[in-house]
N, CA and C atoms of all chains as a GROMACS GRO file, in nm:
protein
  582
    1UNK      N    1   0.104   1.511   1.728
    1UNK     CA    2   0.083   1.392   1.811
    1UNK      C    3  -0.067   1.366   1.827
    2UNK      N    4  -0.100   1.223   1.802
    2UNK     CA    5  -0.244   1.198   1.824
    2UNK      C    6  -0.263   1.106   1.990
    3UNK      N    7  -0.358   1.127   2.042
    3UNK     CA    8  -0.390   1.074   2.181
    3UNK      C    9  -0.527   0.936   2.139
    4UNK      N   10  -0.562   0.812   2.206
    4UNK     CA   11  -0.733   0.796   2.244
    4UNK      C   12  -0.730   0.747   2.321
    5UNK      N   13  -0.870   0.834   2.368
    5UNK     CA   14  -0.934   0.861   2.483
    5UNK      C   15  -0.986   0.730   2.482
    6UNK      N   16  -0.984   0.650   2.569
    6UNK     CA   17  -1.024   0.534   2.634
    6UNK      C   18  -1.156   0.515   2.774
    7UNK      N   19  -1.240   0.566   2.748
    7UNK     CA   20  -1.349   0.604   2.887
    7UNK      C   21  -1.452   0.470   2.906
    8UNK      N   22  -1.489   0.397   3.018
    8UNK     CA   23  -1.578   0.319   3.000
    8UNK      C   24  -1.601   0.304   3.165
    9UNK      N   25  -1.729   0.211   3.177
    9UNK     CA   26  -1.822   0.160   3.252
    9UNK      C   27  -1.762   0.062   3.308
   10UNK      N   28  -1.697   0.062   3.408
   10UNK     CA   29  -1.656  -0.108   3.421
   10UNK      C   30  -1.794  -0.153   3.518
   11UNK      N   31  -1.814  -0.345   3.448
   11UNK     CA   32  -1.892  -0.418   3.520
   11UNK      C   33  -1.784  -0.513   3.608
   12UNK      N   34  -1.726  -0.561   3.582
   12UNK     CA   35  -1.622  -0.691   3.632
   12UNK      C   36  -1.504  -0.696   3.598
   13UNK      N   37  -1.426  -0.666   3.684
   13UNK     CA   38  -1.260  -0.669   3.662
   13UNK      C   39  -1.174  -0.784   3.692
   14UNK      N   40  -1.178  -0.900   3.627
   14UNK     CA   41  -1.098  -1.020   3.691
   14UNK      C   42  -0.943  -0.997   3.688
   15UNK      N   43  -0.881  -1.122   3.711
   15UNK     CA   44  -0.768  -1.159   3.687
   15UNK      C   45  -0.700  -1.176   3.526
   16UNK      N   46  -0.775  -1.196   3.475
   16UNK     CA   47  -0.802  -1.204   3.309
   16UNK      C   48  -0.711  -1.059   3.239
   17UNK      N   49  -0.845  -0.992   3.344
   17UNK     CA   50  -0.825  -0.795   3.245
   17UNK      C   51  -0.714  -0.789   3.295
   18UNK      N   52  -0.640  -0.832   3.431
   18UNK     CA   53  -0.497  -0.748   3.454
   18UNK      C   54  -0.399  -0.784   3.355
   19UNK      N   55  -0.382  -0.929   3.397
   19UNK     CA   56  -0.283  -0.982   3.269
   19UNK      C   57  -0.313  -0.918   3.076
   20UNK      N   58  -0.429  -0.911   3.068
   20UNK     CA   59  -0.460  -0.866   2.944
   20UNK      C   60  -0.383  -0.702   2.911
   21UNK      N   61  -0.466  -0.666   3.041
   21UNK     CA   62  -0.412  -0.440   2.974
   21UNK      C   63  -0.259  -0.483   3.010
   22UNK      N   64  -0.228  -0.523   3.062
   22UNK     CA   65  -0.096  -0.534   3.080
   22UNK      C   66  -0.027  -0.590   2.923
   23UNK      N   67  -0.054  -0.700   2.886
   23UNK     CA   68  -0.003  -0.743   2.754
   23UNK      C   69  -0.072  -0.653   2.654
   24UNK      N   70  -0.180  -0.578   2.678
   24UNK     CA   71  -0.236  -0.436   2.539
   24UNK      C   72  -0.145  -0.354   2.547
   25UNK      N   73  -0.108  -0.308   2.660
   25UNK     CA   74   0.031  -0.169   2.699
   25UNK      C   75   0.152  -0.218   2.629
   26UNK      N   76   0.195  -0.352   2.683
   26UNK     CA   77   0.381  -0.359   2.619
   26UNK      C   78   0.360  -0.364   2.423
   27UNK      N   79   0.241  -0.444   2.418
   27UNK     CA   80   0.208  -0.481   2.236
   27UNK      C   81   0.200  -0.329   2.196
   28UNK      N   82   0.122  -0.265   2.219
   28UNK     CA   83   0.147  -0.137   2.202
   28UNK      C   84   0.226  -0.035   2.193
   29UNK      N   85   0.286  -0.027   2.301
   29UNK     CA   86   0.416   0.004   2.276
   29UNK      C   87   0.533  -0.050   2.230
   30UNK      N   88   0.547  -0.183   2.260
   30UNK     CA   89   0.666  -0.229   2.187
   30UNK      C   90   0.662  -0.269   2.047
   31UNK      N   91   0.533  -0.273   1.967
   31UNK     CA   92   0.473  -0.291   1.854
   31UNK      C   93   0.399  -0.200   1.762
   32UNK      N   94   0.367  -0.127   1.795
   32UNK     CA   95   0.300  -0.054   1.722
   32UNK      C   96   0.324   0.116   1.757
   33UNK      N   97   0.453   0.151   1.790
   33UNK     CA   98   0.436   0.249   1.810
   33UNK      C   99   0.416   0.384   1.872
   34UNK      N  100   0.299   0.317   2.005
   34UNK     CA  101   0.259   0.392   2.164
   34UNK      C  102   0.369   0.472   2.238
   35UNK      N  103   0.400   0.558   2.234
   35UNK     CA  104   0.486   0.640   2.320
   35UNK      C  105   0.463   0.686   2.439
   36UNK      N  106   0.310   0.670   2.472
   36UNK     CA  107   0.326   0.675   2.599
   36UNK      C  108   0.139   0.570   2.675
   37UNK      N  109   0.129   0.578   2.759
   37UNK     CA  110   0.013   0.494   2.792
   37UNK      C  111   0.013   0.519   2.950
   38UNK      N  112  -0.144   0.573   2.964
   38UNK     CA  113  -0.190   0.645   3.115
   38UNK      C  114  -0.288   0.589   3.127
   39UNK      N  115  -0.326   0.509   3.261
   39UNK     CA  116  -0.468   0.466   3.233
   39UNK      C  117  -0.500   0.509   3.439
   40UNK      N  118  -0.600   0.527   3.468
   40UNK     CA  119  -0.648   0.573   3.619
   40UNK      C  120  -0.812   0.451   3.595
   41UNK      N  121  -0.795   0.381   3.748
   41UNK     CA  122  -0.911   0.344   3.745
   41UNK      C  123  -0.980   0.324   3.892
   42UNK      N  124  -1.138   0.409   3.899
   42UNK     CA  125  -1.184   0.400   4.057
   42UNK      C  126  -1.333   0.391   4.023
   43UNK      N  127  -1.386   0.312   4.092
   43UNK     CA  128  -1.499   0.279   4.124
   43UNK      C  129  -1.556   0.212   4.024
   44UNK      N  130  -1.670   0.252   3.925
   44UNK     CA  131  -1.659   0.214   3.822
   44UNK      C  132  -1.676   0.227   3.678
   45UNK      N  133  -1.548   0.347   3.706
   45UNK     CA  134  -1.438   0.385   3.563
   45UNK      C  135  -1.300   0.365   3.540
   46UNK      N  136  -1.290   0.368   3.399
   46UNK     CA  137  -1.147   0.357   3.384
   46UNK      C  138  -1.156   0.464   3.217
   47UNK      N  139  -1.052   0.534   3.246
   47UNK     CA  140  -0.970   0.593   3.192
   47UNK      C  141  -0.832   0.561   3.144
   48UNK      N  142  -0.840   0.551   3.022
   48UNK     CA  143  -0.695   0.545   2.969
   48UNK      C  144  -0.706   0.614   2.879
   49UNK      N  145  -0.527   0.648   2.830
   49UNK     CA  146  -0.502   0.721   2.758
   49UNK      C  147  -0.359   0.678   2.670
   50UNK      N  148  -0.374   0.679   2.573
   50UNK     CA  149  -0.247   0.627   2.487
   50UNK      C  150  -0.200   0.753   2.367
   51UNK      N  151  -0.067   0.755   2.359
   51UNK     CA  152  -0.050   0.848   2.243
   51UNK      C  153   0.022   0.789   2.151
   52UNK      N  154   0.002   0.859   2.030
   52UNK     CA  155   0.082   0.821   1.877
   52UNK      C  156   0.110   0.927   1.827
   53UNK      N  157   0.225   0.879   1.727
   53UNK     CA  158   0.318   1.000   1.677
   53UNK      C  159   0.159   1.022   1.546
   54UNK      N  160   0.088   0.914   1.490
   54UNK     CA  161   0.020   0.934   1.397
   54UNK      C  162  -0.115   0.808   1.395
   55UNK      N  163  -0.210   0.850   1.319
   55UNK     CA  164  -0.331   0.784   1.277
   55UNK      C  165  -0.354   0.626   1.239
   56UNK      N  166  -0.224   0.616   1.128
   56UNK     CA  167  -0.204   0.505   1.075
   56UNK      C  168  -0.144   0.443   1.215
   57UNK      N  169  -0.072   0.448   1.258
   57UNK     CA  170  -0.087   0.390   1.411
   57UNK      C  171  -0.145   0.344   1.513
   58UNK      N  172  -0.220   0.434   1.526
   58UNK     CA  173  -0.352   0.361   1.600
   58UNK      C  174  -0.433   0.300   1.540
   59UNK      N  175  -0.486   0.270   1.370
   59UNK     CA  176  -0.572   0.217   1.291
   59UNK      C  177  -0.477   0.032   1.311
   60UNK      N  178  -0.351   0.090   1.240
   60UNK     CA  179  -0.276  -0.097   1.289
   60UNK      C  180  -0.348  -0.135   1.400
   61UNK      N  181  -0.320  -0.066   1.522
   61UNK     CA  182  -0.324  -0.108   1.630
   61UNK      C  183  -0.460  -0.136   1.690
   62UNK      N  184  -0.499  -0.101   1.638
   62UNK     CA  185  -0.665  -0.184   1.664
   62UNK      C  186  -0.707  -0.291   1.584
   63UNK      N  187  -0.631  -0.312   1.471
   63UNK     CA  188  -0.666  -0.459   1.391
   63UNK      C  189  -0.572  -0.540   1.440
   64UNK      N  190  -0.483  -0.531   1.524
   64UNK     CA  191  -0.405  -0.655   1.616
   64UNK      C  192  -0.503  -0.736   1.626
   65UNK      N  193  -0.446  -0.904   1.613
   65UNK     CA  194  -0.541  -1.019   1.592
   65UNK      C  195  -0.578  -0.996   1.776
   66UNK      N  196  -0.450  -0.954   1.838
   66UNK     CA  197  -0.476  -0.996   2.022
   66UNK      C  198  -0.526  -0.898   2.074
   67UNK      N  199  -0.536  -0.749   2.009
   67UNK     CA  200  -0.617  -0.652   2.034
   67UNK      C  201  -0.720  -0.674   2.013
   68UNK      N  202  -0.787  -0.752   1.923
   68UNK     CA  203  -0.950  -0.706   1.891
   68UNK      C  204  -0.979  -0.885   1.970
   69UNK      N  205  -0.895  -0.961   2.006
   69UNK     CA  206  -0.981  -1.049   2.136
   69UNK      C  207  -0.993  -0.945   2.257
   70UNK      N  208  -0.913  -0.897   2.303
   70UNK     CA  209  -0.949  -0.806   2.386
   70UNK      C  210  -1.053  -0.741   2.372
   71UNK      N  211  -1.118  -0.684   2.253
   71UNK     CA  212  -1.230  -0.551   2.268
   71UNK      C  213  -1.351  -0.631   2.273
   72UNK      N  214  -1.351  -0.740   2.199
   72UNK     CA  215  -1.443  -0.856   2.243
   72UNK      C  216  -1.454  -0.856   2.356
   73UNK      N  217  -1.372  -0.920   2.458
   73UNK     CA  218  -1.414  -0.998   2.630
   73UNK      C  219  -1.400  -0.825   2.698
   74UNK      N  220  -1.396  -0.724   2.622
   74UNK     CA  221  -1.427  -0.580   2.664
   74UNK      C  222  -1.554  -0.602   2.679
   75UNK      N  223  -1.612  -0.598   2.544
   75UNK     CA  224  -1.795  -0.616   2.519
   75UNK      C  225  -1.832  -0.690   2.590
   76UNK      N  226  -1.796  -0.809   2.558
   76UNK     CA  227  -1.910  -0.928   2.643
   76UNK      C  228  -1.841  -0.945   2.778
   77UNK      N  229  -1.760  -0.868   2.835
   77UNK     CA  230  -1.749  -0.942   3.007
   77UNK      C  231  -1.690  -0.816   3.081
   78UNK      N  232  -1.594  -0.772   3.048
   78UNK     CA  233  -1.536  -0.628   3.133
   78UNK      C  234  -1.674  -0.518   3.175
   79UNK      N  235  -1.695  -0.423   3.069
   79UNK     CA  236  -1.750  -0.356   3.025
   79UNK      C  237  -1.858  -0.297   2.985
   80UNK      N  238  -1.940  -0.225   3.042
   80UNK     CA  239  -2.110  -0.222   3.021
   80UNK      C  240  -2.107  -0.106   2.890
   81UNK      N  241  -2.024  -0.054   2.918
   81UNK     CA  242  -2.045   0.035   2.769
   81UNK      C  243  -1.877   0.158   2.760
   82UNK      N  244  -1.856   0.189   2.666
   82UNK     CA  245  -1.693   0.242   2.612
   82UNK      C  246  -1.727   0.361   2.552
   83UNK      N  247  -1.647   0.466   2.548
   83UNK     CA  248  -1.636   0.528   2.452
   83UNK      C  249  -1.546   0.562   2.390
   84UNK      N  250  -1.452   0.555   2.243
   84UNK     CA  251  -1.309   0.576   2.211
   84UNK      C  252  -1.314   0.747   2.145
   85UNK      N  253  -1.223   0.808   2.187
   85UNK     CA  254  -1.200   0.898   2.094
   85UNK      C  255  -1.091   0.937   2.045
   86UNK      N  256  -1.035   0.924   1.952
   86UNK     CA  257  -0.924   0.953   1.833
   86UNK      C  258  -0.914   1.133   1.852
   87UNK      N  259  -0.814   1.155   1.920
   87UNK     CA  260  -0.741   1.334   1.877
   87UNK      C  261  -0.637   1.404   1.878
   88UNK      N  262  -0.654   1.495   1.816
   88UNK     CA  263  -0.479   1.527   1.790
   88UNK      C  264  -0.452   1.656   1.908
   89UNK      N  265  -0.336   1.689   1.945
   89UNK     CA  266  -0.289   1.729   2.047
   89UNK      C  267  -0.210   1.866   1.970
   90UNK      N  268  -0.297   1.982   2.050
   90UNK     CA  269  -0.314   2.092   1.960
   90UNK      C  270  -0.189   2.166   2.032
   91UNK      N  271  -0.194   2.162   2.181
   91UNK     CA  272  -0.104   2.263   2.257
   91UNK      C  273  -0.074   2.172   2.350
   92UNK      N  274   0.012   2.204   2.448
   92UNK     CA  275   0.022   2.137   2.580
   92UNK      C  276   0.142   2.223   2.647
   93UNK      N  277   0.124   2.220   2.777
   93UNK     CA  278   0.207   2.258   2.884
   93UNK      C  279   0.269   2.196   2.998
   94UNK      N  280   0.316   2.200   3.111
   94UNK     CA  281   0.355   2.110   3.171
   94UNK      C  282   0.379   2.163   3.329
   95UNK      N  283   0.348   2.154   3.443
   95UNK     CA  284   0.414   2.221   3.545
   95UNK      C  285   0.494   2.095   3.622
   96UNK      N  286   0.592   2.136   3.655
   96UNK     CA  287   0.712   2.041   3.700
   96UNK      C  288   0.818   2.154   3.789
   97UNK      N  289   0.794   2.167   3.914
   97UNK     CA  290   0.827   2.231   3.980
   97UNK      C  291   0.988   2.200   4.028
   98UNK      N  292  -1.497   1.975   1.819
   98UNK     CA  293  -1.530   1.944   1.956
   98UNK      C  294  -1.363   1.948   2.016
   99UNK      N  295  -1.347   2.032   2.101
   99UNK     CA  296  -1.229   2.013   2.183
   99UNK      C  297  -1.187   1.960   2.316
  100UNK      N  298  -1.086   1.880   2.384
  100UNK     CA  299  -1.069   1.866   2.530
  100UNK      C  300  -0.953   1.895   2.592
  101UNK      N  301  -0.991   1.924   2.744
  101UNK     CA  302  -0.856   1.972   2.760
  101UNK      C  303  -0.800   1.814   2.874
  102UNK      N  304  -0.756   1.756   2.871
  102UNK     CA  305  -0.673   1.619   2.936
  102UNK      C  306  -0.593   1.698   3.016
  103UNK      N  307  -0.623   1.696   3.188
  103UNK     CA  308  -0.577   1.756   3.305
  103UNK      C  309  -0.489   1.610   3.313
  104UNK      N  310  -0.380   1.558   3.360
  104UNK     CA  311  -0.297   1.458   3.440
  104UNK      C  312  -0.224   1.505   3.553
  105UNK      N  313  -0.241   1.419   3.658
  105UNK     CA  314  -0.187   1.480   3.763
  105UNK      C  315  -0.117   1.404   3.849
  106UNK      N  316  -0.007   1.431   3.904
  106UNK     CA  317   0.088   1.335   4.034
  106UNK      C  318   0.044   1.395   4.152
  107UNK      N  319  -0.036   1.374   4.230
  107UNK     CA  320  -0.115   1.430   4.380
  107UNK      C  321  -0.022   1.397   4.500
  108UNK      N  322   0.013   1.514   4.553
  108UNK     CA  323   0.059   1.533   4.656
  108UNK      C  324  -0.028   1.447   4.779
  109UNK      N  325  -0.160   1.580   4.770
  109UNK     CA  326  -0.194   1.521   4.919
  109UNK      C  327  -0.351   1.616   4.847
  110UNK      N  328  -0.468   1.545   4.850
  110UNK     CA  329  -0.579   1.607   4.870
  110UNK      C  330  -0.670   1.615   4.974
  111UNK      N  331  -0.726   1.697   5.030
  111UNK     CA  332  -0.782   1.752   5.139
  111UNK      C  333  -0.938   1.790   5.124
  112UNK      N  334  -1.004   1.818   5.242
  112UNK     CA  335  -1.128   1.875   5.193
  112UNK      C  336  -1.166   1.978   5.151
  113UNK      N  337  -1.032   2.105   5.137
  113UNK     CA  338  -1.083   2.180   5.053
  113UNK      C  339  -1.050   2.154   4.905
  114UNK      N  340  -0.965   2.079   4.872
  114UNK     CA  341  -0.972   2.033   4.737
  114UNK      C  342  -1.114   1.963   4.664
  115UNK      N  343  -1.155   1.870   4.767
  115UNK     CA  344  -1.306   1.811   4.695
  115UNK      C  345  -1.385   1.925   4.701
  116UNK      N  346  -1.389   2.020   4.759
  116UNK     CA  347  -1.500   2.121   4.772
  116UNK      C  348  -1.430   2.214   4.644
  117UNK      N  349  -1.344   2.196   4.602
  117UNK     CA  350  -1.281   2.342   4.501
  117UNK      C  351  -1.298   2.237   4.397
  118UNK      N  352  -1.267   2.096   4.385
  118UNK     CA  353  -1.295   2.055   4.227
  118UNK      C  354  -1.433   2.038   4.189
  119UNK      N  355  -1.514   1.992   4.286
  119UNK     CA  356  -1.661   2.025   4.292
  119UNK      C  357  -1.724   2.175   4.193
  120UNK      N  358  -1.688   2.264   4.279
  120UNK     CA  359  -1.722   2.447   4.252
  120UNK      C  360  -1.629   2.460   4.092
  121UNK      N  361  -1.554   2.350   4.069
  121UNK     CA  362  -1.456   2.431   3.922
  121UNK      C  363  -1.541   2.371   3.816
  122UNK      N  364  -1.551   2.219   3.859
  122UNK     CA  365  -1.658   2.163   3.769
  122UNK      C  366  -1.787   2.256   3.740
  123UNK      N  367  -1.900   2.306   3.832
  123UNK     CA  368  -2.012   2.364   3.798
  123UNK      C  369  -1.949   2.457   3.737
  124UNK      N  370  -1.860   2.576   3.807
  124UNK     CA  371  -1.841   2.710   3.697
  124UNK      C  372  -1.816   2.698   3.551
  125UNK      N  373  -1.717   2.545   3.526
  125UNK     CA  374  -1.653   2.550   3.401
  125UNK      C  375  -1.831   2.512   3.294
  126UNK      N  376  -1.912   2.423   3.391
  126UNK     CA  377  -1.986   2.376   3.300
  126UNK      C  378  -2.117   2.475   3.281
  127UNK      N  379  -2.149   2.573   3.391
  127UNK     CA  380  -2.272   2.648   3.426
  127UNK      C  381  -2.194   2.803   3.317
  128UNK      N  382  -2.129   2.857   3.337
  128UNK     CA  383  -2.063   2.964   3.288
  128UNK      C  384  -1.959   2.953   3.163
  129UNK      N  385  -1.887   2.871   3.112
  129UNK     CA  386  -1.798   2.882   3.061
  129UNK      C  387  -1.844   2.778   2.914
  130UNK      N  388  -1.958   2.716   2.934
  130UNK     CA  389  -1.978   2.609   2.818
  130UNK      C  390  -1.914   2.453   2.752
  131UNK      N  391  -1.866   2.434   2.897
  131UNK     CA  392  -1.778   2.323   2.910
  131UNK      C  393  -1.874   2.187   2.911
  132UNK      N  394  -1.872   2.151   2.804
  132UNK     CA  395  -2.012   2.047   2.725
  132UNK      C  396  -2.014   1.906   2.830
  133UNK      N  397  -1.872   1.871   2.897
  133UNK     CA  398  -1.842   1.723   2.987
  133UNK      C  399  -1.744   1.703   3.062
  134UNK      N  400  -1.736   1.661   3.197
  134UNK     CA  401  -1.651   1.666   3.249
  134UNK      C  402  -1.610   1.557   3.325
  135UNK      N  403  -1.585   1.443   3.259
  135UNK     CA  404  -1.510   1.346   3.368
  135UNK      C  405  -1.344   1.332   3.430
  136UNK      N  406  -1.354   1.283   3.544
  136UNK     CA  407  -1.270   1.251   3.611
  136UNK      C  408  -1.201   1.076   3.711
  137UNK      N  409  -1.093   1.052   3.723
  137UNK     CA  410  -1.090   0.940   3.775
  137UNK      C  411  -0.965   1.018   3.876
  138UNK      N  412  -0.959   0.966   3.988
  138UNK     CA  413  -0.833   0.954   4.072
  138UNK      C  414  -0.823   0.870   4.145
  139UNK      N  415  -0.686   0.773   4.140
  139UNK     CA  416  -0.675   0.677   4.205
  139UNK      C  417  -0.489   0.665   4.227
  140UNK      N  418  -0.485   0.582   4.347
  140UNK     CA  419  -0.347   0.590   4.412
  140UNK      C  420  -0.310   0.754   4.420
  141UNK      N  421  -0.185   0.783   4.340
  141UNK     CA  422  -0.155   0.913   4.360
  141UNK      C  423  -0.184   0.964   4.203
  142UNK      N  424  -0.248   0.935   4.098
  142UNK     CA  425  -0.300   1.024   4.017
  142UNK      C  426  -0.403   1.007   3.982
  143UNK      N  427  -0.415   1.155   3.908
  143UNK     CA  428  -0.576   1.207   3.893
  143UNK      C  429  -0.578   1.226   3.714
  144UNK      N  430  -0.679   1.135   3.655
  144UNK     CA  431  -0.693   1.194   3.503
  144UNK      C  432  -0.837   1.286   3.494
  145UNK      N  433  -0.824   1.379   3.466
  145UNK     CA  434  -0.957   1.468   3.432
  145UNK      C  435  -1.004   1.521   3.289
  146UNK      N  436  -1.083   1.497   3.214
  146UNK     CA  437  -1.088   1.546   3.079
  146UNK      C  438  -1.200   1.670   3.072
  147UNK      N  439  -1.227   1.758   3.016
  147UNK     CA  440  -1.327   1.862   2.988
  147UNK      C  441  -1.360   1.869   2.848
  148UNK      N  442  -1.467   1.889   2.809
  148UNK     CA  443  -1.486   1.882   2.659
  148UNK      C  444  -1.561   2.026   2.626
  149UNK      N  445  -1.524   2.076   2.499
  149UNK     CA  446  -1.520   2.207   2.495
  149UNK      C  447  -1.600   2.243   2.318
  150UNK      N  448  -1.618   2.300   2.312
  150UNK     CA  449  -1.689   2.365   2.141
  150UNK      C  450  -1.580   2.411   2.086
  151UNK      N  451  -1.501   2.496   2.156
  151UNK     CA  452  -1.434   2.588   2.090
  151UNK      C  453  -1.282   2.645   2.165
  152UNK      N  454  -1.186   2.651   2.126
  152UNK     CA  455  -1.051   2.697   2.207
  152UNK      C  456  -1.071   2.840   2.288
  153UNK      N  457  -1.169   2.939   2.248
  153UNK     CA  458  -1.160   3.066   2.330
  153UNK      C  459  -1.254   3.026   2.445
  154UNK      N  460  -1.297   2.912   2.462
  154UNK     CA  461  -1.387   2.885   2.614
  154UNK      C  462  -1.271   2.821   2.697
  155UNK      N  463  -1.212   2.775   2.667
  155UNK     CA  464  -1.122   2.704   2.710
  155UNK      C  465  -0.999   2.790   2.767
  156UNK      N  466  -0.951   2.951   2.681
  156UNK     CA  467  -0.923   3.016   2.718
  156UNK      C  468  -0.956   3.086   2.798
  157UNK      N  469  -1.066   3.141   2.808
  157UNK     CA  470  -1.190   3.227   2.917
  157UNK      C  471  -1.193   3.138   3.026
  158UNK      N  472  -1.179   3.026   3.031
  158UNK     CA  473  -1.196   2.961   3.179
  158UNK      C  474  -1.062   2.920   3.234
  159UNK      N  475  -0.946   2.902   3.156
  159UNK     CA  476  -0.840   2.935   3.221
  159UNK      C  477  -0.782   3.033   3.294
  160UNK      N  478  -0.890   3.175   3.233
  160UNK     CA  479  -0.823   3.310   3.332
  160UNK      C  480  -0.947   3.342   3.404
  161UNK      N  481  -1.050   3.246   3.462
  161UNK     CA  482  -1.156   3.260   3.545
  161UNK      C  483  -1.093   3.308   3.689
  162UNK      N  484  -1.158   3.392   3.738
  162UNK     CA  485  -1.039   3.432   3.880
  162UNK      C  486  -1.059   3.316   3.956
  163UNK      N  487  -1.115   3.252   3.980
  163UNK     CA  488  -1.137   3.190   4.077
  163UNK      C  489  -1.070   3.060   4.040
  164UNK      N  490  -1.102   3.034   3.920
  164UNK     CA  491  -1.022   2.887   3.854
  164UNK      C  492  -0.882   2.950   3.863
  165UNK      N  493  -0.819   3.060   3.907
  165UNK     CA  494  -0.653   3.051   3.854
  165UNK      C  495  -0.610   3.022   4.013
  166UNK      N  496  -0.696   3.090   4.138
  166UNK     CA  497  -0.691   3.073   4.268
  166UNK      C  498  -0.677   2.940   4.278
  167UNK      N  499  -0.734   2.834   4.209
  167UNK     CA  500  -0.748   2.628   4.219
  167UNK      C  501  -0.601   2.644   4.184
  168UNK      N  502  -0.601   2.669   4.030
  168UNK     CA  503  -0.482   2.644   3.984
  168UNK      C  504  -0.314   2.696   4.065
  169UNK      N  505  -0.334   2.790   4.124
  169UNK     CA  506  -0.212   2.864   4.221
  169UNK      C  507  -0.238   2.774   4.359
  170UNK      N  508  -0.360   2.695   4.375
  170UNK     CA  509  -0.327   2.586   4.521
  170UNK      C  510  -0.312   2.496   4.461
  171UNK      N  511  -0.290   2.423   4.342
  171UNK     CA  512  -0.290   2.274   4.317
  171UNK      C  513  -0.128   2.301   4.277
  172UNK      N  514  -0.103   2.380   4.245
  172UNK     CA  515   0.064   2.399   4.208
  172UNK      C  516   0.163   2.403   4.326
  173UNK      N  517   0.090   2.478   4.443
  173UNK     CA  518   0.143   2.475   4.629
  173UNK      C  519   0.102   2.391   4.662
  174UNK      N  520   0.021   2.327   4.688
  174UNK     CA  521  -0.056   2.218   4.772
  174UNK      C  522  -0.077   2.066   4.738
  175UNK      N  523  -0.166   2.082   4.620
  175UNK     CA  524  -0.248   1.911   4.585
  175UNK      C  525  -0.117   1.885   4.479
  176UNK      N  526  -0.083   1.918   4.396
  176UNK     CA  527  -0.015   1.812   4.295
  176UNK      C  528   0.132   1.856   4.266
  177UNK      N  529   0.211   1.755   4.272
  177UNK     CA  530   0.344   1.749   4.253
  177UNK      C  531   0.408   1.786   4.124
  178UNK      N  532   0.314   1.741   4.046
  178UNK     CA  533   0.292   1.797   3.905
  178UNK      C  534   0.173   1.765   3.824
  179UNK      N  535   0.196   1.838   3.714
  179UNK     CA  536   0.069   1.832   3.606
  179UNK      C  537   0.111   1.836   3.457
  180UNK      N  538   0.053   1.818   3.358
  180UNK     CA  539   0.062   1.804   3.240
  180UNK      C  540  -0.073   1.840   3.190
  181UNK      N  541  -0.127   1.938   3.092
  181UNK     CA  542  -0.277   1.973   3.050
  181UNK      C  543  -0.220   1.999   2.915
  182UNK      N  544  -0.326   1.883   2.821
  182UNK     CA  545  -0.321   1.906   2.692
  182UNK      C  546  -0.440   1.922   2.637
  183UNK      N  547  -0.493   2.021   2.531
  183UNK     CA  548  -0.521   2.109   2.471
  183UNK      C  549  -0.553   2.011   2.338
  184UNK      N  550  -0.670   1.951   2.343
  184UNK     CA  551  -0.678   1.816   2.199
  184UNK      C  552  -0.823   1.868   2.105
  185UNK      N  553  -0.826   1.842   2.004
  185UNK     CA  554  -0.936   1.845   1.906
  185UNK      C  555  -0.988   1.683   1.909
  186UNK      N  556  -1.051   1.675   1.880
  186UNK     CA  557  -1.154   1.549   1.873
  186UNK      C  558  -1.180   1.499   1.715
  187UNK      N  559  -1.118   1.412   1.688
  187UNK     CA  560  -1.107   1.370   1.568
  187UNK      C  561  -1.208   1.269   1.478
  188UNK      N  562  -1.206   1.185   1.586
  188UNK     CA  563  -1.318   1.093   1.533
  188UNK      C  564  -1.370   1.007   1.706
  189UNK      N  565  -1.467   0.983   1.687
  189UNK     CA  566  -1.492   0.893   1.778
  189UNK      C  567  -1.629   0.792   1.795
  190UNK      N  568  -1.622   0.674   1.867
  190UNK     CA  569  -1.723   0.577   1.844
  190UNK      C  570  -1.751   0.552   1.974
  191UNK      N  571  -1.841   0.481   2.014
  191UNK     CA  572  -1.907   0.420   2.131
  191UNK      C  573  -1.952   0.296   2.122
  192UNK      N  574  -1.977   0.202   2.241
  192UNK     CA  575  -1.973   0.087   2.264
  192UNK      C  576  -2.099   0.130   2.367
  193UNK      N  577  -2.220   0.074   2.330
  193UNK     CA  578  -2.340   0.101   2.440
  193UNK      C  579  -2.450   0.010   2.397
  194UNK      N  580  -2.391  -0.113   2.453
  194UNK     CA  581  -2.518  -0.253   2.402
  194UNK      C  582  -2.663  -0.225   2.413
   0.00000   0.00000   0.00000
């Protein structure tokens, strides 16, 4: 299973970005694949996290024509600066009491 | 480059929790070689990532006495549950105008 790490700077969070991550999450998952999608956001960060069964998955999924308007009005209006990272998921555990 | 992706469903955090994630952060990063450590928590969960060189640091600071003492109160106390995955770092890019 591959994960990316989604980390960034937020400058401005409108009404725009909600409706938007909201339509990136279902396209994602209902399109390309995403099995699961975590995102936490306070002050000013946001964290998300998306997983794929594989590579070629997340490569589609970033050439979505409605994904890459998104990473645009990421750059020029959300966002002061991002960092993505692509990785594969070596071990994992779980506590669930 | 490795990370370990902490997720968490939070019970209830307190002030000795900010004072113990505080003290886990320096040990993991002052002693153990833990290269980055961000975190977000908001509503009732917490995403935390650690970034690592190598899987036996990552091991060594899991059986830190003092880090297993966090870990034996966040399992009674702060979080309802958890999920920690164990990722390699595959590729990654940045966005920094």
């Amino acid at each position: 299973m591959y994960a990316v790490i989604f980390r960034a700077e937020i400058l401005e969070l409108d009404a725009e970005y909600a409706a938007m991550a909201r339509r990136m999450r279902d396209l994602a998952i209902d399109q390309y694949g995403c099995m699961e999608f975590v995102a936490c956001t306070a002050d000013n960060t946001e964290i998300a996290i998306s997983y794929w069964e594989n590579e070629e998955q997340i490569q589609q999924w970033k050439q979505n024509a409605e994904h890459m308007v998104a990473q645009e009005k990421g750059r020029t209006k959300w966002y002061g600066s991002y960092t993505v990272q692509v990785v594969e998921v070596v071990r994992a555990y779980s506590f669930i009491p």
